[in-house]
GUVOFI-902381 format. One line per field, with one value per residue (C-alpha): residue in three letters; residue number from 1; x negated, y negated, z. Coordinates in pm, whole numbers, plus 50000, padded with zeros to 5 digits. Layout:
// GUVOFI-902381
residu <- ALA;...
num <- NUM;...
px <- X;...
py <- Y;...
pz <- Z;...
END
This chain:
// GUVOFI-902381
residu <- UNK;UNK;UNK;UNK;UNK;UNK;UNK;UNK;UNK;UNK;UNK;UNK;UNK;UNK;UNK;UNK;UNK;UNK;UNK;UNK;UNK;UNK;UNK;UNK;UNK;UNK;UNK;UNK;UNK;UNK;UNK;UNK;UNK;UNK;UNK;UNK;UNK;UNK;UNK;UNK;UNK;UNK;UNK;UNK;UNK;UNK;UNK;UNK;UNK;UNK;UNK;UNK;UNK;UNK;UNK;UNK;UNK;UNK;UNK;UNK;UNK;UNK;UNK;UNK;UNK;UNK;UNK;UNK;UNK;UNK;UNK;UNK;UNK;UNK;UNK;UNK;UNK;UNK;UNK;UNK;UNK;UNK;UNK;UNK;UNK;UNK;UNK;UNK;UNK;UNK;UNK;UNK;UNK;UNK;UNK;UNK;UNK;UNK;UNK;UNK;UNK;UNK;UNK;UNK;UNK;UNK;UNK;UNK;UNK;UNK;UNK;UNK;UNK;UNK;UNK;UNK;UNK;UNK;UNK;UNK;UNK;UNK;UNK;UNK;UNK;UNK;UNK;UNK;UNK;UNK;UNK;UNK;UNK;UNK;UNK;UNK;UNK;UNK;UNK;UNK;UNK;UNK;UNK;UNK;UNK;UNK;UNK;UNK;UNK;UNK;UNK;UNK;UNK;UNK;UNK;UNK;UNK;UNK;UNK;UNK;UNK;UNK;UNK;UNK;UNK;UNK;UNK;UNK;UNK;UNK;UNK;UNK;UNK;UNK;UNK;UNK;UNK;UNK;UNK;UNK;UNK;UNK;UNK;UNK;UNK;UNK;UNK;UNK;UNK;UNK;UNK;UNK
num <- 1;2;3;4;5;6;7;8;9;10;11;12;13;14;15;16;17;18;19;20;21;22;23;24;25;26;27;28;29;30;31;32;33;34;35;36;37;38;39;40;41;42;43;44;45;46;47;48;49;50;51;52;53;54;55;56;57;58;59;60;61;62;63;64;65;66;67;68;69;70;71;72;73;74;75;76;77;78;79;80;81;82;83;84;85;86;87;88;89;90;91;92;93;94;95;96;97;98;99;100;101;102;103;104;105;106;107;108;109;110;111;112;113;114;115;116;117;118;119;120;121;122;123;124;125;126;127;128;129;130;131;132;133;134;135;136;137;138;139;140;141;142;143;144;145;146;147;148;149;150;151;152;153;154;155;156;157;158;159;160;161;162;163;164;165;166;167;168;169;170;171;172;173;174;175;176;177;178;179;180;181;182;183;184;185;186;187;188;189;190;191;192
px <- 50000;49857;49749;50089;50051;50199;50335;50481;50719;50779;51084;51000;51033;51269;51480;51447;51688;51495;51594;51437;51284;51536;51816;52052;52120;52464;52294;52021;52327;52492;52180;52104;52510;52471;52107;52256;52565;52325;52045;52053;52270;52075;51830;51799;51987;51807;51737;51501;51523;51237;51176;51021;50861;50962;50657;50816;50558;50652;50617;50815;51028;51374;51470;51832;51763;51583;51914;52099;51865;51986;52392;52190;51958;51880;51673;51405;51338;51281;51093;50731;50459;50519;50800;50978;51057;50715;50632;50791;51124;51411;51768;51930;51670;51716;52093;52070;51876;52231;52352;52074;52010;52383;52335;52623;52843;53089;53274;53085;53405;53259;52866;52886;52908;52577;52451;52565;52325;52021;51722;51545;51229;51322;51354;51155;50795;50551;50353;50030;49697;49808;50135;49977;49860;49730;49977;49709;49657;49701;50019;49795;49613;50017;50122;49837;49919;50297;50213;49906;50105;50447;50568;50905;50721;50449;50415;50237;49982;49870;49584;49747;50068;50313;50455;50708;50811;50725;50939;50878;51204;51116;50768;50946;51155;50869;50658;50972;51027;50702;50734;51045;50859;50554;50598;50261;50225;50202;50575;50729;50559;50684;51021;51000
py <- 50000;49649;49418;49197;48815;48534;48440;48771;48697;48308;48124;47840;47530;47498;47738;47497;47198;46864;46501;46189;46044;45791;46012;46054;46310;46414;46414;46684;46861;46863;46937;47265;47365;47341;47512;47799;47824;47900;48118;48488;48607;48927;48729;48569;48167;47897;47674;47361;47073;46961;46550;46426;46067;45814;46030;46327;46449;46633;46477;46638;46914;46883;47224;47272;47164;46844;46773;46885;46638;46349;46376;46293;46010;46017;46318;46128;45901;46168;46373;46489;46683;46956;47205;47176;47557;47643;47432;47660;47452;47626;47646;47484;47198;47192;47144;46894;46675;46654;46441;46237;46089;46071;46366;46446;46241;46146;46392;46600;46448;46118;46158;46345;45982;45942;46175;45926;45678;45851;45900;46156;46036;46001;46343;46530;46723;46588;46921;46998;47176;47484;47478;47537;47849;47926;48095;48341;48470;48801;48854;48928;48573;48460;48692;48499;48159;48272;48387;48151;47826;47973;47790;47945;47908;47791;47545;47727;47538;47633;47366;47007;47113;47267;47535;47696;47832;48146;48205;48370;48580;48694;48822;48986;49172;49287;49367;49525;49757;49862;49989;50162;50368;50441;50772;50861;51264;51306;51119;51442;51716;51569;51610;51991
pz <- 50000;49913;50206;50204;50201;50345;49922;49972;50285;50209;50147;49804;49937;49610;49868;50123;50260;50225;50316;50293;50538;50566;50589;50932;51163;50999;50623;50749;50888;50561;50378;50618;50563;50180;50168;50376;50147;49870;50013;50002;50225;50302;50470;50784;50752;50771;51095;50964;50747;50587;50567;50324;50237;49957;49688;49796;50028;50298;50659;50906;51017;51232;51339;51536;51871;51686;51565;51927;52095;51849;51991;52345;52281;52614;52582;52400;52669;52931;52675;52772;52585;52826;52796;53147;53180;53181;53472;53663;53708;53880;53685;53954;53895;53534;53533;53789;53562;53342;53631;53682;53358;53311;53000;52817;52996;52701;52561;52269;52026;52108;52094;51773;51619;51735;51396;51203;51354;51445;51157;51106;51168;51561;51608;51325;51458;51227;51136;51266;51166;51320;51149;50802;50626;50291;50032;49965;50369;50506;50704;51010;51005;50974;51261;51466;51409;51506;51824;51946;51835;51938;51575;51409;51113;50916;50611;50312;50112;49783;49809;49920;49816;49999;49838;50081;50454;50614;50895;51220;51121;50762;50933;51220;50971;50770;51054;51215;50937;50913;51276;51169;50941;51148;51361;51564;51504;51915;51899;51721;51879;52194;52073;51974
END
């Protein structure tokens, strides 16, 4: 079997919703609706929107809880580098922060106007170094940068250009069926 690479597993960024940098909250949610009516449904939906800049470049990436974050602009001002779970943060704690920076505290019907409002650019992740990976990688240098960087996916480059998306999903899928199909010898005679 050939050494599969990250081309292999990748969604074309043709495939992929993109807005322009300019765009609101509610147009990326529109974009990701429409992009999902179209892609294959055999494969896993998808959960980004890709920004791009006025040359058509790509600059960012607003994933769904981007877009969640943008009905509570609050969230932005209390928003650290630091993940808050991971600081070891009880659940009691956590939901006690909705009451003290007044989260959520109009109904949903009423702070999904703020989509409307919000750009993009507020709440997109600007990609990083370590978000990046060549079209032409193995799928264990992929599984790698998955894991270290804890990404849900990966911007491929063929060169400076960005050619499409690998998704933490489509490599769990191929990696998870080739565990399907792999059966140690010692797992079957313990069977018998």
């Amino acid at each position: 079997m050939k050494k599969m690479i990250v081309k292999d597993l990748m969604v074309p960024l043709s495939d992929y919703p993109v807005v322009d940098e300019n765009a609101t909250i509610y147009e990326a949610v529109k974009a990701l609706a429409e992009a999902q009516k179209r892609f294959d449904p055999s494969r896993y939906r998808h959960r980004a929107v890709l920004v791009a800049d006025a040359s058509g470049r790509i600059v960012g990436k607003l994933g769904q809880l981007d877009m969640l974050r943008a009905l509570e602009p609050k969230y932005n001002e209390m928003r650290s580098g630091a993940k808050v779970t991971r600081l070891g943060f009880s659940r009691k704690f956590l939901l006690s922060m909705l009451d003290r920076y007044e989260l959520f505290s109009q109904p949903i019907e009423q702070m999904c106007l703020n989509v409307f409002e919000q750009k993009v650019t507020r709440y997109m992740q600007r990609p990083g170094e370590g978000e990046q990976i060549e079209a032409d990688a193995s799928l264990d240098q992929a599984v790698h940068l998955l894991v270290v960087c804890q990404h849900p996916s990966l911007l491929v480059m063929e060169g400076e250009r960005i050619a499409g998306i690998l998704r933490l999903t489509d490599v769990f899928s191929s990696v998870f069926g080739v565990i399907d199909r792999c059966v140690p010898p010692s797992f079957n005679a313990d069977k018998g």
